[in-house]
N, C-alpha and C positions, 0 to 999 in steps of 0.2 A: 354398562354399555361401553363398547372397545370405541375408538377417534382418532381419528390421524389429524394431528395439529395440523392445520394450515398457515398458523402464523406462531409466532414464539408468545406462548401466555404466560406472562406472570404469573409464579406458585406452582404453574401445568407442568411446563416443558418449552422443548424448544420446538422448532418448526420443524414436522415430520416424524417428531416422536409418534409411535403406538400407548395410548393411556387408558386406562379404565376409569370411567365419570359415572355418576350416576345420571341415569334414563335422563331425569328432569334437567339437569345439566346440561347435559349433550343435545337434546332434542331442543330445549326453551332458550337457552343462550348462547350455546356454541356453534352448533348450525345454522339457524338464523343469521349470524352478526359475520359467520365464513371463515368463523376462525378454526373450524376443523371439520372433518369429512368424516361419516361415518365408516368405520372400519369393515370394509367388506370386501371381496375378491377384489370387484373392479375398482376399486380405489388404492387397495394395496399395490396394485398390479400399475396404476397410473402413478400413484408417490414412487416405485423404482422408475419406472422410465425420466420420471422427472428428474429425481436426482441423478441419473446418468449422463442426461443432457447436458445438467448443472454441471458436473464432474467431469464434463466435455470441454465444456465452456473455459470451464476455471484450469484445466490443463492447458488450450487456447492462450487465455492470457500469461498464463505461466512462462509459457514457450515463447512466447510474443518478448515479455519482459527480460527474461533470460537474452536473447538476442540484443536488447537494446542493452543490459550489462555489460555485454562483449562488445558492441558498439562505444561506449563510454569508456572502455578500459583503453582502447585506442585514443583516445582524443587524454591534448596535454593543453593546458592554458595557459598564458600569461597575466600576472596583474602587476598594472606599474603602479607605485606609491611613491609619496614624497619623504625624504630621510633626512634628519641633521644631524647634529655631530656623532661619530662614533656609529654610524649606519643605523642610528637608532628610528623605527618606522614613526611618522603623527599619525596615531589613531589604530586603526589595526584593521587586518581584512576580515570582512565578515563571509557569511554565507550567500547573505546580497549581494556580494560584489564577485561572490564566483559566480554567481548564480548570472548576472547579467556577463563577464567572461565567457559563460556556455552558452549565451544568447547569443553571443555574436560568430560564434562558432557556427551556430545552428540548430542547437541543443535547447532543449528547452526542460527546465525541472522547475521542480515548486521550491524553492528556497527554505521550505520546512524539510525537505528529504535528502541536504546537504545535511551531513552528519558531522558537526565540527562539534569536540568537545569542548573546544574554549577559541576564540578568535587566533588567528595570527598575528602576531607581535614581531617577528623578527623574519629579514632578507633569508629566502631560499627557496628549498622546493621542497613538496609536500607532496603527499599523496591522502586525497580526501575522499570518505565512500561517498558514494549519494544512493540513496535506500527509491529502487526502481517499483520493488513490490516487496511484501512482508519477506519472501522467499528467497529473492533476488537482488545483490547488491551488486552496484558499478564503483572503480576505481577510479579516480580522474587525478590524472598529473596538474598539482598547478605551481607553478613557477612566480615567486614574489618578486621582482626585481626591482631596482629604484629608479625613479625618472630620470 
């Protein structure tokens, strides 16, 4: 018996694969539970539209997120820190503290999608990504200066 996954089975496939099950399979636990559709015209014909929609959608966000990239490549920050002898920073900047920087901007990211490979330690300017969507990254100026 042919099945179009409806959801991702473990050992099966992912969601929307076409698989071959056996009858008692497909009929007794897979249909039942909605985890797949039988394989036949009018459902093959509804998995395309669906995934097109999908594939609508997700170029939607893509486009959306892209825009806000270019949006963020324009915006620069400042962070003031305290320094003592020899411009040496206490502490260091984190992603936290760009992160609230673009808060007050107007900007708002998750502090997870600041992509700092190691804190800031020392007076200057930076240029740090912040990851918008898997596809699309933003550049944000930020500026370390001392109080």
């Amino acid at each position: 018996m042919k099945v179009i996954l409806c959801q991702t089975v473990k050992g099966l496939g992912e969601r929307g694969d076409v698989i071959l099950v056996s009858d008692g399979y497909g009929r007794n636990y897979l249909i039942p539970r909605r985890l797949a559709w039988e394989a036949n015209e009018k459902n093959i014909r509804r998995l395309k539209e669906e995934k097109q929609k999908e594939q609508e959608k997700d170029e939607k966000i893509l486009r959306s997120a892209v825009a806000f990239a270019a949006k963020l490549d324009k915006i620069s920050c400042t962070i003031t820190v305290k320094v003592g002898e020899g411009e040496k920073i206490f502490g260091a900047v984190t992603s936290s503290d760009i992160r609230e920087a673009l808060l007050s901007k107007g900007v708002d990211v998750d502090k997870k999608d600041i992509l700092l490979d190691e804190p800031i330690k020392e007076l200057g300017v930076y240029t740090v990504e912040v990851r918008v969507h898997p596809k699309a990254t933003g550049r944000v100026k930020v500026w370390v200066v001392k109080e």
